[in-house]
C-alpha positions as CSV (number, residue, x, y, z in Angstrom):
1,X,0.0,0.0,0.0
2,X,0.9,3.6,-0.7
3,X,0.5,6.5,1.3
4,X,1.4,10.2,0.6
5,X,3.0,11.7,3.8
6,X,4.6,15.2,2.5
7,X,4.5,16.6,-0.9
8,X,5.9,20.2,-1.8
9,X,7.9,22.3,-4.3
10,X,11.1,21.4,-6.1
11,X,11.8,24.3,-8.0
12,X,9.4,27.4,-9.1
13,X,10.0,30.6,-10.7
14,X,7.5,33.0,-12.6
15,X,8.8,33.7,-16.2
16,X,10.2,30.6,-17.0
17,X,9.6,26.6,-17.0
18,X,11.4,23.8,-14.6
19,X,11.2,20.1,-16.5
20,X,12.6,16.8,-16.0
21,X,14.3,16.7,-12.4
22,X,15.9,13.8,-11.3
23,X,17.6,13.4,-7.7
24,X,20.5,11.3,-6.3
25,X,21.2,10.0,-3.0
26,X,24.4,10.9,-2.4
27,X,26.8,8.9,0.8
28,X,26.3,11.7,3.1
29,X,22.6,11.6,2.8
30,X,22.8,15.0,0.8
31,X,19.8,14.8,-1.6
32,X,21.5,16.2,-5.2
33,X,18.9,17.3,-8.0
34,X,19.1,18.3,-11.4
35,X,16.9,19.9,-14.0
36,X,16.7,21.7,-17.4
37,X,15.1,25.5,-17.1
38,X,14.0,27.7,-20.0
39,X,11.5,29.3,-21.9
40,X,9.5,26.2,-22.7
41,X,10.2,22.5,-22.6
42,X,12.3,22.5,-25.7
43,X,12.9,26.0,-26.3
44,X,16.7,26.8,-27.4
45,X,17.6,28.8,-24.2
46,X,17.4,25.4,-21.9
47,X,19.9,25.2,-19.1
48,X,20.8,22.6,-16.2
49,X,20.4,23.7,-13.0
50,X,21.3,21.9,-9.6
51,X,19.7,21.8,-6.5
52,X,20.7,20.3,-3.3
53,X,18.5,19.4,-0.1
54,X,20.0,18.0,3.2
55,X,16.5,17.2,4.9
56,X,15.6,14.6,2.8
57,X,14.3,16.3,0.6
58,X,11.5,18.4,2.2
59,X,13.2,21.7,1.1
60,X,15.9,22.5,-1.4
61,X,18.8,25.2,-2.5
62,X,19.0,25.5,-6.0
63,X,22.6,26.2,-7.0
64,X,21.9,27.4,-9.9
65,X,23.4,26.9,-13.8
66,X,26.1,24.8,-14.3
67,X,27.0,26.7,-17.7
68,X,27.6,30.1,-15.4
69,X,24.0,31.5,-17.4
70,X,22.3,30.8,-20.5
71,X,24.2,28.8,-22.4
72,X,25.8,31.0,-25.5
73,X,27.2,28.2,-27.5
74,X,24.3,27.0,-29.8
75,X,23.3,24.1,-27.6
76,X,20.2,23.5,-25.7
77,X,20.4,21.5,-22.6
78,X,18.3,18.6,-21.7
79,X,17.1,16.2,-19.5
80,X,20.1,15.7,-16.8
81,X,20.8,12.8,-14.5
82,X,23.2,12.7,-11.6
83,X,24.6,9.5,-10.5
84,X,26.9,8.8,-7.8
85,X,30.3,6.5,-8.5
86,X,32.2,4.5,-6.2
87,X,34.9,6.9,-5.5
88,X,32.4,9.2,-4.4
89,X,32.5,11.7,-7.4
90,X,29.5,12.7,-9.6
91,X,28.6,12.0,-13.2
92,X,25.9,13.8,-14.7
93,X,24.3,12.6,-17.9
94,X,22.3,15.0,-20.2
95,X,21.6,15.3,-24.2
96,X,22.4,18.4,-26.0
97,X,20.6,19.9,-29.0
98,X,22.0,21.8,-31.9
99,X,19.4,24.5,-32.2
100,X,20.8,28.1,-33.2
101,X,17.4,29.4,-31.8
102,X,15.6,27.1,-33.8
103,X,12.9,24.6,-32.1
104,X,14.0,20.9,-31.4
105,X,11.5,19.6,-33.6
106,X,10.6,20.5,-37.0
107,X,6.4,19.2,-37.6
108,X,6.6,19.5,-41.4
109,X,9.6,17.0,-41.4
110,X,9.1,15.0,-38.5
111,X,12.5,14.9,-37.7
112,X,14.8,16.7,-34.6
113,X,17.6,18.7,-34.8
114,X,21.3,16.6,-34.6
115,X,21.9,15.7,-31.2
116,X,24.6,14.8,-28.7
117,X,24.9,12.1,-25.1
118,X,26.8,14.2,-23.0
119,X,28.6,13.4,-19.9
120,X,29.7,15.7,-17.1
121,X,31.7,14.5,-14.2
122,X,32.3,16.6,-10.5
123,X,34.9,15.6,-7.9
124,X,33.4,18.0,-5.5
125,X,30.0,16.9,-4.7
126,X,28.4,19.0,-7.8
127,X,29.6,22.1,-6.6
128,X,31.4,22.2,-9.9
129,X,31.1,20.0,-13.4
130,X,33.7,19.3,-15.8
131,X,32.3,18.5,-19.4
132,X,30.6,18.3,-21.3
133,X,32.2,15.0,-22.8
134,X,30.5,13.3,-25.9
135,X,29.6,9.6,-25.9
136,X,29.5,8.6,-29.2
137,X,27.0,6.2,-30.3
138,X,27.6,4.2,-32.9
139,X,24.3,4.6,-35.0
140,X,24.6,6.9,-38.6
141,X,23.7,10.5,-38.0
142,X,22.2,10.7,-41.1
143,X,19.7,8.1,-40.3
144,X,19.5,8.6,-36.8
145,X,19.3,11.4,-33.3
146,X,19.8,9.6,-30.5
147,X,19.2,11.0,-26.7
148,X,19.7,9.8,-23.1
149,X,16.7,8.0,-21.7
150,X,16.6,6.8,-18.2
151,X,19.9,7.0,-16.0
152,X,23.6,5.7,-16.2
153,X,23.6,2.4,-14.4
154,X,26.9,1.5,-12.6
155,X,26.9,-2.2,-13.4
156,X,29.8,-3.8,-12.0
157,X,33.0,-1.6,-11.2
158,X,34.0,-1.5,-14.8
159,X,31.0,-1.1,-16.8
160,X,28.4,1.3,-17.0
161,X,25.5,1.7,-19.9
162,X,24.3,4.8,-21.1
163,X,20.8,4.3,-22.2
164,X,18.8,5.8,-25.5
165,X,16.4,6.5,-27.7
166,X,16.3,7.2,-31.5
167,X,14.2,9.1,-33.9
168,X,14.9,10.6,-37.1
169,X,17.0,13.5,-38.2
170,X,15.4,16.5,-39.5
171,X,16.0,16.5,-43.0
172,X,16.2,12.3,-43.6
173,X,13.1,11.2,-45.8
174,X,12.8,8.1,-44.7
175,X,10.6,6.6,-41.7
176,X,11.1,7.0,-38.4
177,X,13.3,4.0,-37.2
178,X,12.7,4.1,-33.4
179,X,14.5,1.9,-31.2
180,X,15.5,1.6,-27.4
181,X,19.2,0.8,-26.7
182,X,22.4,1.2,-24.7
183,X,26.0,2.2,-24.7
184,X,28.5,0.3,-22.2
185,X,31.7,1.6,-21.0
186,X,34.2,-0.9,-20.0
187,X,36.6,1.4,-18.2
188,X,34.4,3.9,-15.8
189,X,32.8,6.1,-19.2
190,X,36.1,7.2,-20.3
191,X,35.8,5.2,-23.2
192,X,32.5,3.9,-25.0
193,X,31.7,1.2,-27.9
194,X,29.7,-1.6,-27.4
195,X,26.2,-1.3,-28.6
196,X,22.9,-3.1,-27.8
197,X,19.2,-3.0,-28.7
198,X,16.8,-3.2,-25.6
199,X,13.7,-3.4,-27.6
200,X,12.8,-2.9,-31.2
201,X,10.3,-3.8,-34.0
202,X,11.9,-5.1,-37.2
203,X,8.2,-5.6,-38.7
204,X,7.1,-1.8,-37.0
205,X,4.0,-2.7,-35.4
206,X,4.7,-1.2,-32.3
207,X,6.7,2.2,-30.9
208,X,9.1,1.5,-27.8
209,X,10.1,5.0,-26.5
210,X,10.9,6.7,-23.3
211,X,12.5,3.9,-21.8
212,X,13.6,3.6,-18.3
213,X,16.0,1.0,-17.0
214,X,16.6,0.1,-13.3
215,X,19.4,-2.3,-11.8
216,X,17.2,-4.8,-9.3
217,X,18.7,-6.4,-6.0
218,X,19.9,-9.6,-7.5
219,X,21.7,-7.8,-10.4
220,X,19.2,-8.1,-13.3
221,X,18.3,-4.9,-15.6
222,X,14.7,-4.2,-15.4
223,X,13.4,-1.3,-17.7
224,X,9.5,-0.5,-18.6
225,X,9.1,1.0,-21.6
226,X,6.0,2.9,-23.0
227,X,4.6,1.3,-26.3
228,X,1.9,2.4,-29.0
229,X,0.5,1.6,-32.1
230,X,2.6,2.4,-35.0
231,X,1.2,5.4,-37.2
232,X,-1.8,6.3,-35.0
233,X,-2.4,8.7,-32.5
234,X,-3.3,6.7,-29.0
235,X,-2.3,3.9,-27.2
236,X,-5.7,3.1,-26.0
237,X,-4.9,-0.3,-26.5
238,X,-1.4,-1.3,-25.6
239,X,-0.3,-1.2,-22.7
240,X,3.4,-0.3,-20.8
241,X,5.9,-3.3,-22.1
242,X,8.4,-4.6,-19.7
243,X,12.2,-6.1,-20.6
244,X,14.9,-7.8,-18.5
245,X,19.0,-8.3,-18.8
246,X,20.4,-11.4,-16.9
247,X,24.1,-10.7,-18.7
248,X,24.5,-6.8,-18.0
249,X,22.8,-5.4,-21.0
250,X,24.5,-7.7,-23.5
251,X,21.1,-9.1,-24.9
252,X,17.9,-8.7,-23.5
253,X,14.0,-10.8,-23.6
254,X,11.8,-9.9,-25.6
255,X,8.9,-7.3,-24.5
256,X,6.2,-8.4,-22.2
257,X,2.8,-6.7,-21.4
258,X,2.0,-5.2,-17.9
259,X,-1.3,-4.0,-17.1
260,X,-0.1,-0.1,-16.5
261,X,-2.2,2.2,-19.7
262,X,1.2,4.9,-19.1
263,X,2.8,6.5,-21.0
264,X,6.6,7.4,-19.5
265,X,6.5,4.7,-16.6
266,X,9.8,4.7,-14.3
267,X,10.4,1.6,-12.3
268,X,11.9,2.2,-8.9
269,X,13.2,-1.4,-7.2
270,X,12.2,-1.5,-3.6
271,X,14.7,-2.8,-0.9
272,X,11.8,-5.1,-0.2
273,X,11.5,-6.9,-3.3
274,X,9.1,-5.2,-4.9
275,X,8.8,-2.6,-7.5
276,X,6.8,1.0,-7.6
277,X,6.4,2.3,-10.9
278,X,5.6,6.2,-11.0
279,X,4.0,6.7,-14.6
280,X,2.1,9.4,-16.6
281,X,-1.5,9.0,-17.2
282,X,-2.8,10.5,-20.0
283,X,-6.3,9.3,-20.0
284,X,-9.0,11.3,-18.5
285,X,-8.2,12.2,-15.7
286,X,-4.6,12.7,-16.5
287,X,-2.2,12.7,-14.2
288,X,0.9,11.1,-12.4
289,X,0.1,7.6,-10.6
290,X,2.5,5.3,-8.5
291,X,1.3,1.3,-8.5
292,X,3.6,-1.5,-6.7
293,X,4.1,-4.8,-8.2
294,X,5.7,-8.1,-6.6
295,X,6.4,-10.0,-9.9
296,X,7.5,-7.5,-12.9
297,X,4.1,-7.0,-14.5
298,X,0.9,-7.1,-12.8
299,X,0.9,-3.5,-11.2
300,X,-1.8,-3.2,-7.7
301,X,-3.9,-0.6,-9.9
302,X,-6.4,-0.7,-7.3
303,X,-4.3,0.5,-4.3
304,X,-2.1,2.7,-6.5
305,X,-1.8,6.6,-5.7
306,X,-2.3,9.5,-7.7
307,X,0.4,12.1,-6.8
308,X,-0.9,14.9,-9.2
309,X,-4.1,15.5,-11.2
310,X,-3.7,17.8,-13.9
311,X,-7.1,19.4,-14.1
312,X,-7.1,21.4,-17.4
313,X,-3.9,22.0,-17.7
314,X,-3.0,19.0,-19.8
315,X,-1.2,21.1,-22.7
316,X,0.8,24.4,-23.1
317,X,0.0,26.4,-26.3
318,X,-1.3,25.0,-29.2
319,X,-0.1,21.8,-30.9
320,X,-0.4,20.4,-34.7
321,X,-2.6,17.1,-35.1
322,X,1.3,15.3,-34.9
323,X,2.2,12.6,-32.4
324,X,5.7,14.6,-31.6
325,X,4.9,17.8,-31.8
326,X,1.7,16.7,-29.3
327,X,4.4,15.5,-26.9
328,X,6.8,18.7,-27.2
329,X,3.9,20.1,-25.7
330,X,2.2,18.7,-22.6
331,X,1.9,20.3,-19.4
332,X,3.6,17.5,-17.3
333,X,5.7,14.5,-17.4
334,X,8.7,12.8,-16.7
335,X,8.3,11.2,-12.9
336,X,10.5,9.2,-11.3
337,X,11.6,8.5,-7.6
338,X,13.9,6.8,-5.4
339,X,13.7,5.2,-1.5
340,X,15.1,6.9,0.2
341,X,17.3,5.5,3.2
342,X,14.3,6.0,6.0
343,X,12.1,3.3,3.6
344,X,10.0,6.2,2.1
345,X,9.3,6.5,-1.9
346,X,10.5,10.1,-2.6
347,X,8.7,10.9,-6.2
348,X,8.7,14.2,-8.3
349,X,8.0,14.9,-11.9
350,X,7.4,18.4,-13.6
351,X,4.1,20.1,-13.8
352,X,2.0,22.8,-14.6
353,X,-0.3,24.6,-12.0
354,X,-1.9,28.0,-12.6
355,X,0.0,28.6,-16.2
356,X,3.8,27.9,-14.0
357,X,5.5,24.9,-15.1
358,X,7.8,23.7,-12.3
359,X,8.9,20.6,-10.4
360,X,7.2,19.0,-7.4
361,X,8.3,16.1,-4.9
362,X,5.9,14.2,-3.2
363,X,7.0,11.5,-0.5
364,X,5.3,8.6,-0.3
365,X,4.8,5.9,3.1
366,X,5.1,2.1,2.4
367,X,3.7,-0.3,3.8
């Protein structure tokens, strides 16, 4: 069972958005957050900013940019992660956009502007970052822009993976050939080479995007992974797909149904076992939910907690009848949490309330 205990404000500021936070625990217990700011949720002045609580998480400092302002260099900044290594220092994974105050997407194209996997690395608790460095993926640029999705996940010493997604350049002609997959690093991320595919559809029946991999107790990758129907609108009818790793990302099974009708669903491994998965919910009435589930894919829907409701404001400014450019502009998304070393589910996604789009935690009781 779920139980909300605290909920509260992450970051908020009048005149500009907050989207896609994402918290580490650090040894301490020092709660370390990041986040992209700007404009809009894709606009070309995006930034990361850090924040850092040392409560738990009930309030927070933000730190401010890590660039030193808006960045000036023709890059717009998105979607950071901070992870934790085992010497104690900080890498911080992001994706970068080429946009020259141009908009990520491009509706009459369907395509994104080129793109890089960035990594930034800090030996003094995040005070300061050095980066960005590139991690090349291996994929043709001409055919492919491929972005961070989910977290770097420290799999053994040695080897970490740097997960993606792909979509299609602006400018290619072709289809969209949208796959999940990884990057590993066999020497701590300062090199990177071998590639694998988490989930894909050779015969295109079915989109896999958004994915977002956890490492479970017992060493297994477990990532959920929101599907739809290729070439329509809604995913009415399909529901949240689930793969595993037993090898460490080398090859993976192949994708299995859950009952969850999410879109972006983060899985969050439990220190009991189980898993909570904090996903958006973009059926009437939308909003962010948080189910548990004991064996990987039926999800306790009927004990599961909403966390937000969106009311009306589902969508900021006006969208084209176009899958992408429908998703460059929605009022909230990307939850995720982590337990947090007192057995509570801390949980926080980006929102919009009263025409400000900013990021909110909510903490959640187990029992």
């Amino acid at each position: 069972m779920l139980e909300i205990v605290g909920e509260g404000v992450l970051s908020r500021d009048v005149g500009r958005g907050a989207y896609f936070p994402s918290v580490a625990i650090l040894r301490d217990g020092t709660l370390l957050a990041s986040q992209h700011v700007g404009s809009g949720l894709c606009s070309p002045d995006n930034m990361i900013e850090v924040l850092r609580s040392s409560d738990g998480g009930s309030s927070w400092v933000n730190e401010g940019s890590i660039h030193g302002g808006i960045p000036d260099d023709g890059w717009s900044y998105r979607a950071p992660v901070i992870t934790e290594v085992l010497d104690g220092s900080l890498i911080m994974a992001a994706t970068r956009y080429r946009l020259d105050n141009e908009e990520i997407y491009n509706p009459a194209s369907e395509g994104l502007k080129p793109a890089q996997m960035i990594l930034y690395r800090s030996s003094d608790q995040g005070v300061s970052w050095l980066g960005p460095e590139v991690v090349p993926n291996p994929l043709p640029a001409d055919r492919y822009v491929c972005s961070l999705s989910g977290r770097i996940l420290l799999l053994s010493p040695q080897r970490w993976m740097y997960p993606f997604e792909t979509w299609k350049p602006d400018g290619y002609e072709g289809p969209v050939d949208q796959k999940a997959g990884a990057i590993f690093s066999s020497d701590q991320g300062r090199t990177w080479g071998e590639l694998a595919v988490v989930s894909d559809d050779p015969e295109e029946h079915y989109h896999y995007g958004d994915q977002m991999p956890s490492l479970l107790p017992d060493g297994r990758i477990y990532t959920l992974i929101w599907t739809r129907t290729w070439g329509t609108q809604e995913d009415r009818d399909v529901r949240n797909r689930w793969v595993v790793s037993e090898d460490q990302g080398r090859t993976w099974s192949e994708p299995q149904p859950t009952n969850l009708r999410g879109q972006l669903c983060a899985p969050i491994p439990l220190s009991d076992g189980r898993v909570a998965a904090i996903y958006n919910y973009r059926h009437e009435p939308q909003g962010v939910h948080v189910a548990l589930t004991e064996d990987l894919a039926t999800f306790d829907t009927a004990n599961e907690v909403v966390v937000f409701s969106a009311g009306r404001e589902t969508m900021v400014g006006q969208a084209v009848d176009d899958f992408i450019d429908k998703h460059q502009k929605i009022a909230f998304g990307r939850p995720w949490g982590r337990q947090l070393p007192d057995g509570a589910l801390l949980v926080y996604f980006w929102c919009t309330l009263e025409e400000i789009t900013h990021t909110r935690w909510v903490r959640l009781r187990l029992t």
